[in-house]
NUKEZA-763295 format. One record per residue (C-alpha): residue number from 1; residue in three letters; y, z, x. Coordinates in steps of 0.05 Angstrom, whole numbers, m for minus. Layout:
BEGIN
NUM,ALA,Y,Z,X
...
END
This chain:
BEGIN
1,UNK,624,m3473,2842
2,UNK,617,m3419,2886
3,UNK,567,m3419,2951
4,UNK,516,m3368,2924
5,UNK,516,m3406,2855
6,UNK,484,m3460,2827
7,UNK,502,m3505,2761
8,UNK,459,m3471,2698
9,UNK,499,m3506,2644
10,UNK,541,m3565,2624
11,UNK,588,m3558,2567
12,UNK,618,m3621,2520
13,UNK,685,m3582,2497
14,UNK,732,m3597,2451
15,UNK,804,m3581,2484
16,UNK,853,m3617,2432
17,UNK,868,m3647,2365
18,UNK,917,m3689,2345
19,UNK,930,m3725,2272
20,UNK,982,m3775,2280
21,UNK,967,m3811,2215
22,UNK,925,m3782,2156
23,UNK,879,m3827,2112
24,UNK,902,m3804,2053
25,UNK,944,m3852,1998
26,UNK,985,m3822,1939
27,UNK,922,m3811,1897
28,UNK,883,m3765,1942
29,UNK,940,m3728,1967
30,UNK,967,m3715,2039
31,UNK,950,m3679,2106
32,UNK,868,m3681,2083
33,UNK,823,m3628,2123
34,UNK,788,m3661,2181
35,UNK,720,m3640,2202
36,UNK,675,m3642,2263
37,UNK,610,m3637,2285
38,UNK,559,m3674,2330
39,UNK,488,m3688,2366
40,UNK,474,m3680,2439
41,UNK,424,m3717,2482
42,UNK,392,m3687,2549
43,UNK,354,m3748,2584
44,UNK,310,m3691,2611
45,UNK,287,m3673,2534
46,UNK,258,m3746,2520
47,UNK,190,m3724,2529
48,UNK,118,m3756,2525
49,UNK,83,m3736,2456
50,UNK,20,m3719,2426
51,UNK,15,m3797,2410
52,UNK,28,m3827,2474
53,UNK,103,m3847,2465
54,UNK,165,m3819,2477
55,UNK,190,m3755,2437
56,UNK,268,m3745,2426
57,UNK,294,m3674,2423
58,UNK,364,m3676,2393
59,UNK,421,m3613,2408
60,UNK,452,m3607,2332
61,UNK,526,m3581,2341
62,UNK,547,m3536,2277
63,UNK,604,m3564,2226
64,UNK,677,m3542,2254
65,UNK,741,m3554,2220
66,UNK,784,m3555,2194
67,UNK,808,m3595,2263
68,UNK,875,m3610,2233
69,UNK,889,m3536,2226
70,UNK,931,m3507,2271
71,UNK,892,m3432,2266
72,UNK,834,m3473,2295
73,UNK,864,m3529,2343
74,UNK,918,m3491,2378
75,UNK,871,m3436,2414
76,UNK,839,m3496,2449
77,UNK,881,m3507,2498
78,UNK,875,m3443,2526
79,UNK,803,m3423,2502
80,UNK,759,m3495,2498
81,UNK,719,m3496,2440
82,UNK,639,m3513,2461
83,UNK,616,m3558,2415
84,UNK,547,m3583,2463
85,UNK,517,m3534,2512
86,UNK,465,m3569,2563
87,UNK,417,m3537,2592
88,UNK,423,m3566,2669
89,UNK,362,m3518,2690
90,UNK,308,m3557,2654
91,UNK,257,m3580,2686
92,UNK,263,m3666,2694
93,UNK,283,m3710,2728
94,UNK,341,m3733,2764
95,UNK,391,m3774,2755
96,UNK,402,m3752,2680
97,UNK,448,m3771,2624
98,UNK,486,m3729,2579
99,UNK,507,m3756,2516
100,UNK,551,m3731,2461
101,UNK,556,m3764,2392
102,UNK,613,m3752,2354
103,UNK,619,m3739,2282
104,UNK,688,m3740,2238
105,UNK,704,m3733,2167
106,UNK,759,m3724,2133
107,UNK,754,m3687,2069
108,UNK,779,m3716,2003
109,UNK,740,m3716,1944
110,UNK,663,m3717,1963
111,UNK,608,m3672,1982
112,UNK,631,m3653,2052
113,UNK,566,m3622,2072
114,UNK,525,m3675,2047
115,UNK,565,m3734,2082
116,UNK,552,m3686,2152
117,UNK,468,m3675,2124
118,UNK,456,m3742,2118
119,UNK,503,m3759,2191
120,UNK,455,m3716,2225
121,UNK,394,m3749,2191
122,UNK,412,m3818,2192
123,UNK,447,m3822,2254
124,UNK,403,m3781,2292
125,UNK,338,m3819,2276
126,UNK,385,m3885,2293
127,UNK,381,m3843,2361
128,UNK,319,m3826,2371
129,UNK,295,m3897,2352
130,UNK,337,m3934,2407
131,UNK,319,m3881,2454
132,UNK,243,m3877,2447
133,UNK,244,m3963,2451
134,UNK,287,m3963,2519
135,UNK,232,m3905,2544
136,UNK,180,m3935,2527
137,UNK,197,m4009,2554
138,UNK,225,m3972,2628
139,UNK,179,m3919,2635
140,UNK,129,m3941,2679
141,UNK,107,m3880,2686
142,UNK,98,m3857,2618
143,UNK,13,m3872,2619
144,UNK,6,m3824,2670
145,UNK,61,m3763,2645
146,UNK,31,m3705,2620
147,UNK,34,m3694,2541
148,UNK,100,m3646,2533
149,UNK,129,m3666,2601
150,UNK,196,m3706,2615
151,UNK,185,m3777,2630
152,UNK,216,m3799,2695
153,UNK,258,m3849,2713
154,UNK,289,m3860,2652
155,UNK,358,m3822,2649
156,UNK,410,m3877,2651
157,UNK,376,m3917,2625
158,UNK,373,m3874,2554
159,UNK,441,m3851,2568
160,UNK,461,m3924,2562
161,UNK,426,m3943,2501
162,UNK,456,m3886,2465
163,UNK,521,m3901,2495
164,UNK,530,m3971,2472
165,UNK,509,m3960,2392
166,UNK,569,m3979,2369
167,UNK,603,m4009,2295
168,UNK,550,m4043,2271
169,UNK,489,m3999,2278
170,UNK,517,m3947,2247
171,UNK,554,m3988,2184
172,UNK,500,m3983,2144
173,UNK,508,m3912,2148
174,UNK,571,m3905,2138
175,UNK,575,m3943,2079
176,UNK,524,m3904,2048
177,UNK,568,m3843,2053
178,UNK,632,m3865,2043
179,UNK,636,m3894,1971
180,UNK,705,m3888,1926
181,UNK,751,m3833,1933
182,UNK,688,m3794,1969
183,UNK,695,m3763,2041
184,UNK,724,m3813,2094
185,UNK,667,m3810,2143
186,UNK,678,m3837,2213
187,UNK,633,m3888,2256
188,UNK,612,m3840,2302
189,UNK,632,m3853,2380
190,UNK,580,m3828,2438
191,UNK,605,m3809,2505
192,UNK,555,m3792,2566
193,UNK,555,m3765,2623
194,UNK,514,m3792,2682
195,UNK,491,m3730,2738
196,UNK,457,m3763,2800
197,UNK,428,m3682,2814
198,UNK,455,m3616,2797
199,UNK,478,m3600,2862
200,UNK,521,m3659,2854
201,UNK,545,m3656,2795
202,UNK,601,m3607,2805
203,UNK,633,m3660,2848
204,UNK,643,m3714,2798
205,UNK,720,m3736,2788
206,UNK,718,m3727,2713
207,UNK,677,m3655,2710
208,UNK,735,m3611,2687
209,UNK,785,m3666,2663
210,UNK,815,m3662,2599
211,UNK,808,m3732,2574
212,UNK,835,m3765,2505
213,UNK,802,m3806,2460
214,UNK,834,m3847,2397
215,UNK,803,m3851,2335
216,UNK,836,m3905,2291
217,UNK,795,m3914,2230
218,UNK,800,m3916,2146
219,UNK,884,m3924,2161
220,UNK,877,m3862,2202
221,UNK,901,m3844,2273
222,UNK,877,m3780,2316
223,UNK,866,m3757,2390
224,UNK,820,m3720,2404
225,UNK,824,m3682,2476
226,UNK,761,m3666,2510
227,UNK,728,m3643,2578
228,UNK,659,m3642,2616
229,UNK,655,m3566,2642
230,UNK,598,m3541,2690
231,UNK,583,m3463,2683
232,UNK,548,m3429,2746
233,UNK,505,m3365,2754
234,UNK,484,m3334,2823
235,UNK,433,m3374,2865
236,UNK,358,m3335,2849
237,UNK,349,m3331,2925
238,UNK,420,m3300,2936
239,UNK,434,m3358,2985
240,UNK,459,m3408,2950
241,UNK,493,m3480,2979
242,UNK,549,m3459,3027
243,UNK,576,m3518,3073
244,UNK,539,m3508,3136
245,UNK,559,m3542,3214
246,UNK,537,m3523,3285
247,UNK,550,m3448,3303
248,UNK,535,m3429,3226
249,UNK,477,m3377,3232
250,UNK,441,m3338,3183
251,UNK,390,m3343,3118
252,UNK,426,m3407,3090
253,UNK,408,m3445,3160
254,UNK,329,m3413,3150
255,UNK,337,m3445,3083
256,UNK,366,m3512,3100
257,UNK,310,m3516,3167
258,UNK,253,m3512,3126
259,UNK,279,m3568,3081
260,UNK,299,m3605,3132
261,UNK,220,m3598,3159
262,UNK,193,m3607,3091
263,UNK,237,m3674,3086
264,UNK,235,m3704,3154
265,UNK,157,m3683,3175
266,UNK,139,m3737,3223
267,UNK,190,m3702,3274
268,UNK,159,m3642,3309
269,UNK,181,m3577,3255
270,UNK,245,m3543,3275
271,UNK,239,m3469,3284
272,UNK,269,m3433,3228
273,UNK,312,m3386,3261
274,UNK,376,m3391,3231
275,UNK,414,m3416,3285
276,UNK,447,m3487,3270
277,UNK,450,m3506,3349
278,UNK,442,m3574,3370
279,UNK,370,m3585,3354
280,UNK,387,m3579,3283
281,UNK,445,m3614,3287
282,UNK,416,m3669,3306
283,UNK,362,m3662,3253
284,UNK,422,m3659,3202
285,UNK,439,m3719,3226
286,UNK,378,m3762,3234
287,UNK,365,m3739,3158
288,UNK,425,m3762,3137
289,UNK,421,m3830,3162
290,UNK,354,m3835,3137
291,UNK,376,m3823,3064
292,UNK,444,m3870,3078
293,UNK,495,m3821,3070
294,UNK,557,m3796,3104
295,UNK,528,m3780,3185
296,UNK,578,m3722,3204
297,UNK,528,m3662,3218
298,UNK,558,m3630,3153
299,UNK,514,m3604,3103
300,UNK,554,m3597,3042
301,UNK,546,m3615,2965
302,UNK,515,m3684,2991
303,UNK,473,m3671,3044
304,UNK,446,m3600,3001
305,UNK,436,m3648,2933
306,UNK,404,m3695,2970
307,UNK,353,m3638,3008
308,UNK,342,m3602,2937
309,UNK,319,m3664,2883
310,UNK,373,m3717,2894
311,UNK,325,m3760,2954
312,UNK,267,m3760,2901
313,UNK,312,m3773,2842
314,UNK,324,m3840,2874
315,UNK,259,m3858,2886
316,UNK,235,m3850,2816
317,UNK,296,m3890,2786
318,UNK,291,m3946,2837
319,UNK,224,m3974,2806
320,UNK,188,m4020,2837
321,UNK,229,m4075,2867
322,UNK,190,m4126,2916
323,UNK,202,m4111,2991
324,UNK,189,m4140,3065
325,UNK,218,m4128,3122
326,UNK,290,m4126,3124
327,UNK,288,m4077,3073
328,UNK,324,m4019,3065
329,UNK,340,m3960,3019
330,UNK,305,m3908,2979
331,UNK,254,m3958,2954
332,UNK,232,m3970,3026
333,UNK,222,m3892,3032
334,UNK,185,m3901,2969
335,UNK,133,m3951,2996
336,UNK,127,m3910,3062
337,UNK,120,m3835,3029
338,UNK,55,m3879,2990
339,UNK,24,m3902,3057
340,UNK,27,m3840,3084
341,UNK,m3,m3813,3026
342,UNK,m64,m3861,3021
343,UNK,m67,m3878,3092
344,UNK,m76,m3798,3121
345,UNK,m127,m3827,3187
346,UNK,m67,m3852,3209
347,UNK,0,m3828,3242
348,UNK,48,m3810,3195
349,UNK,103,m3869,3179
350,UNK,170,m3839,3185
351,UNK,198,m3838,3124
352,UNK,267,m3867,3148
353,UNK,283,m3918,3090
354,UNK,276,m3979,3137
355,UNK,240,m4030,3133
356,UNK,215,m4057,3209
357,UNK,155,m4079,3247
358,UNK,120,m4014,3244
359,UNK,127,m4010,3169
360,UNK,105,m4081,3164
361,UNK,43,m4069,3197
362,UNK,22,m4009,3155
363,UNK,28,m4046,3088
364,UNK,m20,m4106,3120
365,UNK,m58,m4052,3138
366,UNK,m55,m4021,3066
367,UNK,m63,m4096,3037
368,UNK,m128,m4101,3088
369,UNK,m166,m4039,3064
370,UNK,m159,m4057,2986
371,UNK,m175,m4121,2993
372,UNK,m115,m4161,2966
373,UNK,m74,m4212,3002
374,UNK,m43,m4189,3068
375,UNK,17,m4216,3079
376,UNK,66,m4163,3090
377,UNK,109,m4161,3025
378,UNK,110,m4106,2973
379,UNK,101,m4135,2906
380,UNK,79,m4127,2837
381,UNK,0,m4126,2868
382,UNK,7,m4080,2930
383,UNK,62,m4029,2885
384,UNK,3,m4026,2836
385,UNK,m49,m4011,2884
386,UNK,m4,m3965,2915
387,UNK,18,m3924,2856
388,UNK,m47,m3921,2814
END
Protein backbone atom coordinates (compact mmCIF):
# COMPACT_ATOMS: atom_id res chain seq x y z
CA UNK A 1 0.00 0.00 0.00
CA UNK A 2 1.16 3.15 -0.86
CA UNK A 3 1.46 6.30 1.76
CA UNK A 4 -1.36 8.43 0.28
CA UNK A 5 -3.64 5.27 0.10
CA UNK A 6 -5.71 3.52 2.23
CA UNK A 7 -7.24 -0.26 2.03
CA UNK A 8 -10.97 0.13 0.15
CA UNK A 9 -11.27 -3.60 -0.66
CA UNK A 10 -10.32 -7.12 0.23
CA UNK A 11 -10.54 -9.73 -2.39
CA UNK A 12 -10.95 -13.83 -1.75
CA UNK A 13 -9.25 -14.98 -5.28
CA UNK A 14 -9.03 -17.95 -6.78
CA UNK A 15 -5.27 -18.33 -8.22
CA UNK A 16 -5.18 -22.22 -9.10
CA UNK A 17 -6.80 -25.49 -9.87
CA UNK A 18 -5.65 -28.67 -9.82
CA UNK A 19 -7.59 -32.24 -10.41
CA UNK A 20 -5.37 -34.96 -9.46
CA UNK A 21 -8.07 -37.58 -9.24
CA UNK A 22 -11.64 -37.28 -10.88
CA UNK A 23 -14.80 -38.83 -9.17
CA UNK A 24 -15.91 -40.34 -11.94
CA UNK A 25 -16.16 -44.53 -12.31
CA UNK A 26 -16.63 -46.30 -15.74
CA UNK A 27 -20.40 -45.57 -15.76
CA UNK A 28 -20.36 -41.79 -15.63
CA UNK A 29 -17.42 -41.36 -17.71
CA UNK A 30 -14.05 -39.56 -17.07
CA UNK A 31 -12.45 -36.04 -16.53
CA UNK A 32 -16.25 -34.70 -15.21
CA UNK A 33 -16.62 -30.68 -15.27
CA UNK A 34 -15.95 -29.20 -11.91
CA UNK A 35 -17.77 -26.17 -10.74
CA UNK A 36 -17.42 -23.39 -8.24
CA UNK A 37 -19.12 -20.90 -6.49
CA UNK A 38 -19.46 -19.54 -2.90
CA UNK A 39 -20.89 -17.14 0.04
CA UNK A 40 -18.95 -14.42 1.76
CA UNK A 41 -19.37 -13.10 5.28
CA UNK A 42 -18.30 -9.40 6.40
CA UNK A 43 -18.54 -9.37 10.36
CA UNK A 44 -19.27 -5.65 9.81
CA UNK A 45 -22.72 -6.71 7.77
CA UNK A 46 -24.23 -8.73 10.89
CA UNK A 47 -26.45 -6.04 11.74
CA UNK A 48 -29.27 -5.33 14.43
CA UNK A 49 -32.84 -5.79 12.83
CA UNK A 50 -36.25 -4.52 12.85
CA UNK A 51 -36.90 -7.35 15.58
CA UNK A 52 -34.27 -6.78 17.96
CA UNK A 53 -31.78 -9.60 16.86
CA UNK A 54 -29.06 -9.93 14.69
CA UNK A 55 -29.50 -9.67 10.79
CA UNK A 56 -27.01 -11.64 8.46
CA UNK A 57 -26.19 -10.14 5.07
CA UNK A 58 -24.60 -12.82 2.91
CA UNK A 59 -22.01 -11.82 -0.40
CA UNK A 60 -23.40 -14.58 -3.05
CA UNK A 61 -20.40 -15.37 -5.50
CA UNK A 62 -21.78 -16.30 -9.18
CA UNK A 63 -21.33 -20.09 -10.55
CA UNK A 64 -17.69 -20.48 -12.34
CA UNK A 65 -16.43 -23.45 -14.05
CA UNK A 66 -15.72 -25.31 -15.60
CA UNK A 67 -12.48 -25.23 -12.96
CA UNK A 68 -11.02 -28.25 -14.53
CA UNK A 69 -10.78 -26.46 -17.87
CA UNK A 70 -7.70 -25.30 -18.80
CA UNK A 71 -9.38 -22.05 -20.94
CA UNK A 72 -10.54 -21.08 -17.44
CA UNK A 73 -7.78 -22.20 -14.82
CA UNK A 74 -4.64 -21.38 -16.60
CA UNK A 75 -5.21 -17.40 -16.88
CA UNK A 76 -5.17 -17.51 -13.05
CA UNK A 77 -1.98 -17.50 -12.39
CA UNK A 78 -1.28 -14.49 -14.08
CA UNK A 79 -4.78 -12.74 -13.81
CA UNK A 80 -6.49 -14.05 -10.18
CA UNK A 81 -9.95 -14.70 -10.65
CA UNK A 82 -12.18 -12.62 -7.76
CA UNK A 83 -14.59 -14.78 -6.61
CA UNK A 84 -15.47 -12.48 -2.99
CA UNK A 85 -15.01 -8.71 -3.07
CA UNK A 86 -15.19 -7.08 0.59
CA UNK A 87 -16.03 -3.98 1.10
CA UNK A 88 -13.22 -2.87 3.91
CA UNK A 89 -14.83 0.83 3.89
CA UNK A 90 -18.00 -0.10 5.70
CA UNK A 91 -18.78 1.41 8.45
CA UNK A 92 -18.26 -1.29 11.79
CA UNK A 93 -16.36 -2.26 13.86
CA UNK A 94 -12.97 -3.41 14.31
CA UNK A 95 -11.39 -6.23 14.60
CA UNK A 96 -13.55 -7.98 11.75
CA UNK A 97 -13.68 -11.36 10.12
CA UNK A 98 -13.77 -12.26 6.65
CA UNK A 99 -15.12 -15.49 5.74
CA UNK A 100 -15.35 -17.38 2.55
CA UNK A 101 -17.45 -20.53 2.05
CA UNK A 102 -16.59 -22.70 -0.52
CA UNK A 103 -18.80 -24.52 -2.87
CA UNK A 104 -17.71 -27.55 -5.35
CA UNK A 105 -19.51 -29.79 -7.65
CA UNK A 106 -18.59 -31.84 -10.01
CA UNK A 107 -20.95 -32.38 -12.82
CA UNK A 108 -22.23 -35.83 -13.77
CA UNK A 109 -25.65 -36.56 -14.31
CA UNK A 110 -27.87 -34.07 -12.15
CA UNK A 111 -29.28 -30.70 -12.25
CA UNK A 112 -26.11 -28.65 -11.79
CA UNK A 113 -27.87 -25.40 -11.12
CA UNK A 114 -30.19 -26.79 -8.78
CA UNK A 115 -27.50 -28.71 -6.56
CA UNK A 116 -25.65 -24.83 -6.49
CA UNK A 117 -29.71 -23.16 -5.73
CA UNK A 118 -30.34 -25.20 -3.04
CA UNK A 119 -26.14 -24.81 -1.70
CA UNK A 120 -26.80 -21.23 -1.49
CA UNK A 121 -30.21 -21.74 0.32
CA UNK A 122 -29.44 -24.34 2.57
CA UNK A 123 -26.10 -23.60 3.42
CA UNK A 124 -26.47 -20.08 3.71
CA UNK A 125 -29.39 -20.10 6.19
CA UNK A 126 -27.03 -22.93 8.11
CA UNK A 127 -24.92 -19.52 8.19
CA UNK A 128 -26.91 -17.10 9.14
CA UNK A 129 -28.38 -19.35 11.93
CA UNK A 130 -24.98 -20.03 13.73
CA UNK A 131 -24.10 -16.49 13.17
CA UNK A 132 -27.14 -14.64 14.52
CA UNK A 133 -26.93 -17.30 17.90
CA UNK A 134 -23.05 -16.47 18.54
CA UNK A 135 -24.31 -12.48 18.11
CA UNK A 136 -26.76 -12.60 20.02
CA UNK A 137 -25.17 -14.64 23.13
CA UNK A 138 -21.68 -12.05 22.83
CA UNK A 139 -23.22 -8.96 21.94
CA UNK A 140 -23.59 -7.13 24.96
CA UNK A 141 -24.20 -4.41 23.27
CA UNK A 142 -26.82 -5.39 20.93
CA UNK A 143 -29.93 -3.71 23.40
CA UNK A 144 -28.51 -0.53 22.91
CA UNK A 145 -27.35 -0.68 18.76
CA UNK A 146 -29.33 1.23 16.60
CA UNK A 147 -31.87 -0.75 14.32
CA UNK A 148 -29.72 -1.10 10.83
CA UNK A 149 -26.34 -0.58 12.56
CA UNK A 150 -23.40 -3.12 12.93
CA UNK A 151 -23.24 -4.67 16.28
CA UNK A 152 -19.87 -4.34 17.98
CA UNK A 153 -17.69 -6.49 19.38
CA UNK A 154 -18.60 -9.37 17.68
CA UNK A 155 -16.17 -10.00 14.66
CA UNK A 156 -14.12 -13.04 15.66
CA UNK A 157 -16.26 -14.19 17.34
CA UNK A 158 -18.74 -14.77 14.09
CA UNK A 159 -15.75 -15.36 12.08
CA UNK A 160 -15.20 -18.38 14.27
CA UNK A 161 -18.50 -19.88 14.31
CA UNK A 162 -18.66 -19.82 10.63
CA UNK A 163 -15.21 -21.10 10.48
CA UNK A 164 -15.62 -24.22 12.45
CA UNK A 165 -19.07 -25.65 10.61
CA UNK A 166 -17.61 -28.43 9.47
CA UNK A 167 -18.79 -32.39 8.15
CA UNK A 168 -21.56 -32.83 10.08
CA UNK A 169 -23.60 -29.64 9.85
CA UNK A 170 -23.64 -29.58 6.52
CA UNK A 171 -24.38 -33.65 5.79
CA UNK A 172 -27.67 -33.27 5.84
CA UNK A 173 -27.31 -31.10 3.02
CA UNK A 174 -25.29 -32.74 1.19
CA UNK A 175 -27.10 -35.77 1.17
CA UNK A 176 -30.05 -34.10 0.02
CA UNK A 177 -28.29 -33.10 -3.14
CA UNK A 178 -26.22 -35.73 -3.94
CA UNK A 179 -28.48 -38.85 -4.58
CA UNK A 180 -27.45 -41.71 -7.40
CA UNK A 181 -25.55 -40.91 -10.33
CA UNK A 182 -26.69 -37.00 -9.61
CA UNK A 183 -24.05 -34.13 -9.28
CA UNK A 184 -21.17 -34.95 -6.72
CA UNK A 185 -21.63 -31.97 -4.44
CA UNK A 186 -18.86 -31.12 -1.98
CA UNK A 187 -19.07 -30.39 1.96
CA UNK A 188 -18.31 -27.01 1.65
CA UNK A 189 -14.96 -25.64 3.54
CA UNK A 190 -14.99 -21.88 5.06
CA UNK A 191 -11.80 -19.98 5.35
CA UNK A 192 -11.65 -16.42 7.27
CA UNK A 193 -9.74 -13.93 7.55
CA UNK A 194 -9.27 -12.05 10.87
CA UNK A 195 -8.29 -7.86 10.32
CA UNK A 196 -7.45 -6.27 13.77
CA UNK A 197 -8.11 -2.52 11.64
CA UNK A 198 -7.72 -1.57 8.12
CA UNK A 199 -4.70 0.22 8.53
CA UNK A 200 -3.33 -3.03 9.67
CA UNK A 201 -4.44 -5.20 7.64
CA UNK A 202 -2.05 -4.80 4.78
CA UNK A 203 0.61 -6.07 7.15
CA UNK A 204 -0.66 -9.52 7.81
CA UNK A 205 1.90 -12.42 6.72
CA UNK A 206 -0.71 -14.23 4.66
CA UNK A 207 -2.36 -11.02 2.73
CA UNK A 208 -1.01 -11.71 -0.76
CA UNK A 209 0.07 -15.45 -0.32
CA UNK A 210 -0.95 -17.93 -2.62
CA UNK A 211 -2.02 -20.71 -0.38
CA UNK A 212 -3.30 -24.41 -1.30
CA UNK A 213 -6.04 -26.20 -0.09
CA UNK A 214 -6.89 -30.13 -0.68
CA UNK A 215 -10.14 -31.25 -1.33
CA UNK A 216 -10.33 -35.09 -1.00
CA UNK A 217 -13.90 -36.07 -1.23
CA UNK A 218 -16.55 -38.69 -3.21
CA UNK A 219 -12.90 -40.64 -4.38
CA UNK A 220 -11.85 -37.31 -5.65
CA UNK A 221 -8.60 -35.30 -5.18
CA UNK A 222 -8.07 -31.42 -6.10
CA UNK A 223 -6.01 -28.24 -4.98
CA UNK A 224 -7.27 -25.51 -5.10
CA UNK A 225 -4.74 -22.30 -4.93
CA UNK A 226 -5.92 -19.23 -3.38
CA UNK A 227 -4.90 -15.71 -1.96
CA UNK A 228 -6.19 -12.80 0.40
CA UNK A 229 -5.52 -9.50 -1.81
CA UNK A 230 -6.03 -5.87 -0.39
CA UNK A 231 -6.87 -3.20 -3.20
CA UNK A 232 -6.08 0.56 -2.26
CA UNK A 233 -7.44 3.97 -3.59
CA UNK A 234 -5.93 7.44 -2.72
CA UNK A 235 -6.40 8.72 0.93
CA UNK A 236 -9.75 11.40 0.70
CA UNK A 237 -7.52 13.93 2.53
CA UNK A 238 -4.55 13.40 0.04
CA UNK A 239 -2.35 12.59 3.10
CA UNK A 240 -2.58 9.39 3.67
CA UNK A 241 -0.29 7.00 6.37
CA UNK A 242 3.40 7.68 5.46
CA UNK A 243 5.95 6.43 8.22
CA UNK A 244 6.70 9.47 10.10
CA UNK A 245 10.08 10.14 12.82
CA UNK A 246 11.62 13.34 14.28
CA UNK A 247 12.67 15.90 11.53
CA UNK A 248 9.53 14.69 9.29
CA UNK A 249 7.53 18.03 8.71
CA UNK A 250 4.51 18.76 6.86
CA UNK A 251 0.48 18.04 6.64
CA UNK A 252 0.93 14.26 7.64
CA UNK A 253 2.61 15.49 11.14
CA UNK A 254 -0.67 18.26 11.37
CA UNK A 255 -2.62 15.09 10.89
CA UNK A 256 -0.95 12.70 13.19
CA UNK A 257 -0.76 15.93 16.15
CA UNK A 258 -4.26 16.29 16.29
CA UNK A 259 -4.76 12.57 16.78
CA UNK A 260 -2.31 12.34 18.98
CA UNK A 261 -4.32 15.36 21.10
CA UNK A 262 -7.60 13.81 20.43
CA UNK A 263 -6.10 10.38 21.92
CA UNK A 264 -3.89 11.41 24.71
CA UNK A 265 -6.06 14.66 26.10
CA UNK A 266 -5.12 14.79 29.70
CA UNK A 267 -1.53 16.08 28.40
CA UNK A 268 -1.56 19.78 27.64
CA UNK A 269 -2.57 19.79 23.41
CA UNK A 270 0.47 19.80 21.18
CA UNK A 271 0.48 22.60 18.65
CA UNK A 272 -0.31 21.38 15.31
CA UNK A 273 2.38 22.77 13.35
CA UNK A 274 3.77 20.09 11.46
CA UNK A 275 6.99 19.90 12.84
CA UNK A 276 7.75 16.31 14.48
CA UNK A 277 10.53 17.92 16.99
CA UNK A 278 10.97 16.55 20.29
CA UNK A 279 7.74 17.56 21.90
CA UNK A 280 6.02 15.30 19.64
CA UNK A 281 8.34 12.78 19.80
CA UNK A 282 7.92 12.32 23.00
CA UNK A 283 4.12 12.38 22.64
CA UNK A 284 4.66 9.48 20.01
CA UNK A 285 6.13 7.81 22.51
CA UNK A 286 4.14 8.25 25.69
CA UNK A 287 1.13 7.10 23.31
CA UNK A 288 2.64 4.24 22.38
CA UNK A 289 3.38 2.88 25.63
CA UNK A 290 0.05 3.72 26.71
CA UNK A 291 -1.59 1.47 24.08
CA UNK A 292 1.46 -1.40 24.73
CA UNK A 293 3.07 -1.34 21.53
CA UNK A 294 6.47 -1.16 20.04
CA UNK A 295 8.12 2.45 21.93
CA UNK A 296 10.54 3.56 19.07
CA UNK A 297 9.13 7.16 18.20
CA UNK A 298 8.07 5.57 14.79
CA UNK A 299 4.69 6.08 13.57
CA UNK A 300 4.14 3.53 10.99
CA UNK A 301 1.29 0.93 10.04
CA UNK A 302 1.06 0.26 13.99
CA UNK A 303 1.27 3.28 15.66
CA UNK A 304 -1.24 4.98 12.51
CA UNK A 305 -3.86 1.78 12.94
CA UNK A 306 -3.77 2.14 16.33
CA UNK A 307 -4.42 6.33 16.16
CA UNK A 308 -7.24 5.74 13.32
CA UNK A 309 -9.87 2.78 14.97
CA UNK A 310 -7.44 0.04 16.10
CA UNK A 311 -7.20 1.62 20.18
CA UNK A 312 -11.13 1.56 20.22
CA UNK A 313 -11.42 -1.72 18.33
CA UNK A 314 -9.86 -3.21 21.38
CA UNK A 315 -11.85 -1.80 23.76
CA UNK A 316 -15.09 -2.97 22.34
CA UNK A 317 -13.82 -6.69 21.86
CA UNK A 318 -12.27 -6.89 25.29
CA UNK A 319 -15.77 -6.93 27.10
CA UNK A 320 -16.04 -6.63 30.35
CA UNK A 321 -13.48 -8.57 32.34
CA UNK A 322 -13.27 -7.80 36.29
CA UNK A 323 -10.30 -5.48 37.21
CA UNK A 324 -8.33 -3.94 40.32
CA UNK A 325 -5.32 -2.69 40.56
CA UNK A 326 -2.60 -4.35 38.98
CA UNK A 327 -4.40 -4.20 35.93
CA UNK A 328 -3.34 -3.49 32.74
CA UNK A 329 -4.32 -3.33 29.06
CA UNK A 330 -7.03 -1.92 26.86
CA UNK A 331 -9.71 -2.93 29.32
CA UNK A 332 -8.13 -0.70 31.95
CA UNK A 333 -8.31 2.22 29.33
CA UNK A 334 -11.79 1.07 29.00
CA UNK A 335 -12.84 1.56 32.67
CA UNK A 336 -10.81 4.93 32.78
CA UNK A 337 -12.25 6.58 29.30
CA UNK A 338 -15.95 5.64 31.48
CA UNK A 339 -14.84 7.65 34.64
CA UNK A 340 -13.85 10.33 32.82
CA UNK A 341 -16.93 10.31 31.09
CA UNK A 342 -19.35 10.17 34.13
CA UNK A 343 -17.07 11.74 36.48
CA UNK A 344 -16.46 15.36 34.32
CA UNK A 345 -16.15 17.62 38.08
CA UNK A 346 -13.14 15.92 38.27
CA UNK A 347 -9.56 15.93 36.67
CA UNK A 348 -9.40 13.95 33.82
CA UNK A 349 -7.83 10.21 34.53
CA UNK A 350 -5.19 9.64 32.01
CA UNK A 351 -6.18 7.21 29.94
CA UNK A 352 -2.79 5.21 30.10
CA UNK A 353 -4.09 1.48 30.36
CA UNK A 354 -2.75 1.09 33.94
CA UNK A 355 -4.20 0.26 36.61
CA UNK A 356 -2.55 2.20 39.97
CA UNK A 357 -3.48 4.12 43.00
CA UNK A 358 -4.96 6.97 41.21
CA UNK A 359 -7.18 4.76 39.15
CA UNK A 360 -8.15 2.91 42.20
CA UNK A 361 -9.38 5.82 43.91
CA UNK A 362 -11.56 7.06 41.06
CA UNK A 363 -13.54 3.82 40.77
CA UNK A 364 -14.22 4.02 44.88
CA UNK A 365 -15.07 7.25 44.07
CA UNK A 366 -17.43 6.09 41.12
CA UNK A 367 -18.64 3.08 43.49
CA UNK A 368 -19.31 6.03 46.30
CA UNK A 369 -21.56 8.29 44.19
CA UNK A 370 -23.90 5.27 42.90
CA UNK A 371 -24.25 3.83 45.88
CA UNK A 372 -22.89 0.24 45.43
CA UNK A 373 -20.12 -1.41 47.36
CA UNK A 374 -16.80 0.44 47.34
CA UNK A 375 -14.20 -1.62 47.33
CA UNK A 376 -12.05 -0.86 44.48
CA UNK A 377 -12.60 -3.75 41.91
CA UNK A 378 -14.35 -3.52 38.60
CA UNK A 379 -16.91 -6.15 38.31
CA UNK A 380 -20.02 -7.28 36.88
CA UNK A 381 -21.91 -4.36 39.26
CA UNK A 382 -19.62 -1.31 38.83
CA UNK A 383 -19.12 -2.34 34.60
CA UNK A 384 -22.96 -2.14 34.64
CA UNK A 385 -23.30 1.02 36.33
CA UNK A 386 -20.62 2.26 34.29
CA UNK A 387 -21.79 1.32 30.88
CA UNK A 388 -25.62 1.86 31.15
Amino acid sequence: MTENAVPARLQFRLRGFIEHESTDDFLQGANDEVYMSAVGLDSSSVKKGPDGKPAVDLIHAPQIGDVSADAVRVPWASNPHVLIDFNLQQPGDWPRTYTVTLFIVEHDNGDLAKAFEVLNEQVGQKIRTVVVSAASSAAASLAGAAVGSAIPGIGTVVGFAVGILAGAAYDGIITAIDEGLSDDVFVPVSLTLTAQNPLLIGTQSDLGVQKALDVKQHGGFYTIFYDWNMVSVAAPDGVGFPTLSLHSHGPAVRKLQQLLNEHVPDLPSLAVDGDFGPVTDGRVREYQRRVEITVDGVVGPQTWGMLTGGEASQEAAIGTPTLQQGAHGPAVRKVQRLLNAHIPDLHQLAVDGQFGPITDARVREFQSRVAIVVDGIVGPQTWGHLTQ
